[in-house]
C-alpha positions as CSV (number, residue, x, y, z in Angstrom):
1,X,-16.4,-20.5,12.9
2,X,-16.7,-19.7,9.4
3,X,-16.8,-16.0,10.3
4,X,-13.5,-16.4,11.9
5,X,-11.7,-17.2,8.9
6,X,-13.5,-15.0,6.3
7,X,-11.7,-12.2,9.2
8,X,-8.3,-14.1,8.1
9,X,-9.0,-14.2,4.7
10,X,-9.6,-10.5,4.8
11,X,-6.4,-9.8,6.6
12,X,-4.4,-12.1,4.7
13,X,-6.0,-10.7,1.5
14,X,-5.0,-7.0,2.6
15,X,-1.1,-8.2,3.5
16,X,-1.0,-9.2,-0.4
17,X,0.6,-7.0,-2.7
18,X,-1.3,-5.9,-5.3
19,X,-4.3,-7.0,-3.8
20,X,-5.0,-3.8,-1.5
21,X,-7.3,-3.2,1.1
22,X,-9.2,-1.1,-0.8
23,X,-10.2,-4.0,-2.9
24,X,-10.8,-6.5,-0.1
25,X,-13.0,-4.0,2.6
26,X,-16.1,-3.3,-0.3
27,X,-15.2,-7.3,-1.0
28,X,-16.0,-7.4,2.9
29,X,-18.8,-5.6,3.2
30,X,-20.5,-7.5,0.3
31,X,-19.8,-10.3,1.9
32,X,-22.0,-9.4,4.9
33,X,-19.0,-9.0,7.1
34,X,-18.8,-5.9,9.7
35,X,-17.9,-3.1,7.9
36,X,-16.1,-1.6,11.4
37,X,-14.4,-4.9,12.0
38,X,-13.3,-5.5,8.0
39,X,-11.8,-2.0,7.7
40,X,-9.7,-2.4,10.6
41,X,-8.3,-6.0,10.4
42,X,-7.2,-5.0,6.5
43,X,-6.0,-1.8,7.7
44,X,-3.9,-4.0,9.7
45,X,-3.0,-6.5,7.4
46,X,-1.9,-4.0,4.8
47,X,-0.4,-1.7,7.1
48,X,1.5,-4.6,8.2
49,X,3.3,-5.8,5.0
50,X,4.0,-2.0,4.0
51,X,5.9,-1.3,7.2
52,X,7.8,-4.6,6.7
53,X,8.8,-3.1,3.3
54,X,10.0,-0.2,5.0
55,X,12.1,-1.7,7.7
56,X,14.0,-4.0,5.2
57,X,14.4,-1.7,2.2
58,X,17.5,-0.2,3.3
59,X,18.7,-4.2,4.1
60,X,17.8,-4.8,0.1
61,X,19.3,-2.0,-1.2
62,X,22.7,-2.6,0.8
63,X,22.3,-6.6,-0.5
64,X,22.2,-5.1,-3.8
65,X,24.6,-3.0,-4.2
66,X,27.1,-5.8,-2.1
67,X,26.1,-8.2,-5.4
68,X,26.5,-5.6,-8.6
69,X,29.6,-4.9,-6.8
70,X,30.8,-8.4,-6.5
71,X,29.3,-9.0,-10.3
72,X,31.3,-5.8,-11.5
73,X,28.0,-4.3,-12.7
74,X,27.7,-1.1,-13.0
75,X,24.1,1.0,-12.7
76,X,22.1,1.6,-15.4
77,X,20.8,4.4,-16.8
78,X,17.5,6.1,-15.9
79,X,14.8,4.4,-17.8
80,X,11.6,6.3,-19.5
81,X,10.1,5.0,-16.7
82,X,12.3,5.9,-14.0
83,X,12.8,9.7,-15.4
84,X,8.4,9.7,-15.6
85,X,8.5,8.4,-11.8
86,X,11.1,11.1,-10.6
87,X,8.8,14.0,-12.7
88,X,5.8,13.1,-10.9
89,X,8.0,12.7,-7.4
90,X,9.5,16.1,-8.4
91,X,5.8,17.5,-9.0
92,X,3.9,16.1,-5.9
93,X,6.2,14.9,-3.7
94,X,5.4,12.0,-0.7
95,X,2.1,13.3,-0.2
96,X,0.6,12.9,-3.8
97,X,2.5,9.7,-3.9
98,X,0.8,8.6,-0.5
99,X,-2.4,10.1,-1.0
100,X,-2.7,8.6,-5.1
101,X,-0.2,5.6,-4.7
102,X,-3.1,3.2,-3.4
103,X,-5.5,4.1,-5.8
104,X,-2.7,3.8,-9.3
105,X,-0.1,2.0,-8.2
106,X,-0.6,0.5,-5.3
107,X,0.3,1.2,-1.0
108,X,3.3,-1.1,-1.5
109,X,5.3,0.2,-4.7
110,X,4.4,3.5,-2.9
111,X,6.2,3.1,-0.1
112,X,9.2,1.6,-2.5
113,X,8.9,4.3,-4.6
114,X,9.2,7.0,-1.4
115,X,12.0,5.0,0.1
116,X,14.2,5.1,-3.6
117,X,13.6,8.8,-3.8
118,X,15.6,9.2,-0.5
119,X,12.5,10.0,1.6
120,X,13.0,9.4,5.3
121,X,11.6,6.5,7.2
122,X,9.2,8.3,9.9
123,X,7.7,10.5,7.0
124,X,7.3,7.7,4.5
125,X,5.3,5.7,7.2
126,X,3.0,8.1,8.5
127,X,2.2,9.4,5.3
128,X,1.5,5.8,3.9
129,X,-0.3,5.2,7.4
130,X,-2.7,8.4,7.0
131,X,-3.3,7.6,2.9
132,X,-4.2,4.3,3.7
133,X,-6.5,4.8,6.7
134,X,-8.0,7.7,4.9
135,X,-9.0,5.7,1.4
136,X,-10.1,2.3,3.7
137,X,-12.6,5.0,5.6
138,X,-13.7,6.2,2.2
139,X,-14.1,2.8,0.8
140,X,-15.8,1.2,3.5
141,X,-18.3,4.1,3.8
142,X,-19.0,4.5,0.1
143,X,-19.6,0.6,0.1
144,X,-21.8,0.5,2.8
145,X,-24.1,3.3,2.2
146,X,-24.0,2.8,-1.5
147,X,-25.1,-0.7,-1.2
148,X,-27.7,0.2,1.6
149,X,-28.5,3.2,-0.9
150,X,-29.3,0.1,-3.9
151,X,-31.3,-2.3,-1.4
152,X,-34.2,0.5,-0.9
């Protein structure tokens, strides 16, 4: 039974923000936990959360808008960190955000990020999808064999 919940613990762990699942499958696989079975229920958990960010973003953004509106603010100016974000967008586009995102900043602020540049839906989820199956293979495999690698 307790196995049970360490598998919701990882998948609650993964639909965190800021608490990837690149953190919580090595945490897994210290653990003693499947490495197969970890991988894929934070995969899920993380994926998850990401495409609820997606779905509602444009539902935020139209709230927002609605409310500065109402408020008579207007919207302010680019910040350093805005104009830094939009070089690096300009420089590697959806896929260096995707593929680097998880490891910097993060799968969610990613997909934020991707979604406030004007990138479409479909292309911000797969690409998000592929980046973070492709660094939870990595991590899971470099955990695993490293720490099999250690124990000789």
């Amino acid at each position: 039974m307790m196995t049970l919940w360490e598998y919701v613990l990882i998948f609650l762990a993964a639909a965190t923000p800021w608490l990837e699942a690149i953190v919580v499958v090595p945490l897994g696989i210290i653990r003693g936990l499947n490495p197969w079975l970890v991988s894929v229920v934070a995969f899920i958990g993380n994926w998850l959360t990401i495409l609820l960010v997606i779905i509602f973003y444009e539902k935020f953004q139209a709230w927002r808008e609605k409310r500065r509106a109402q408020k008579g603010i207007e919207t302010p100016p680019e910040s350093k960190r805005q104009k830094r974000a939009r070089h690096i967008w300009n420089r590697y586009g959806l896929p260096g955000l995707a593929l680097g995102g998880p490891l910097v900043i993060g799968t969610h602020l990613s997909a934020l990020m991707a979604l406030a540049f004007r990138s479409p839906k479909y292309l911000v989820t797969g690409w998000i999808t592929f980046s973070l199956a492709l660094w939870i293979v990595v991590f899971a495999v470099g955990t695993f064999y490293g720490f099999s690698w250690f124990q000789r």
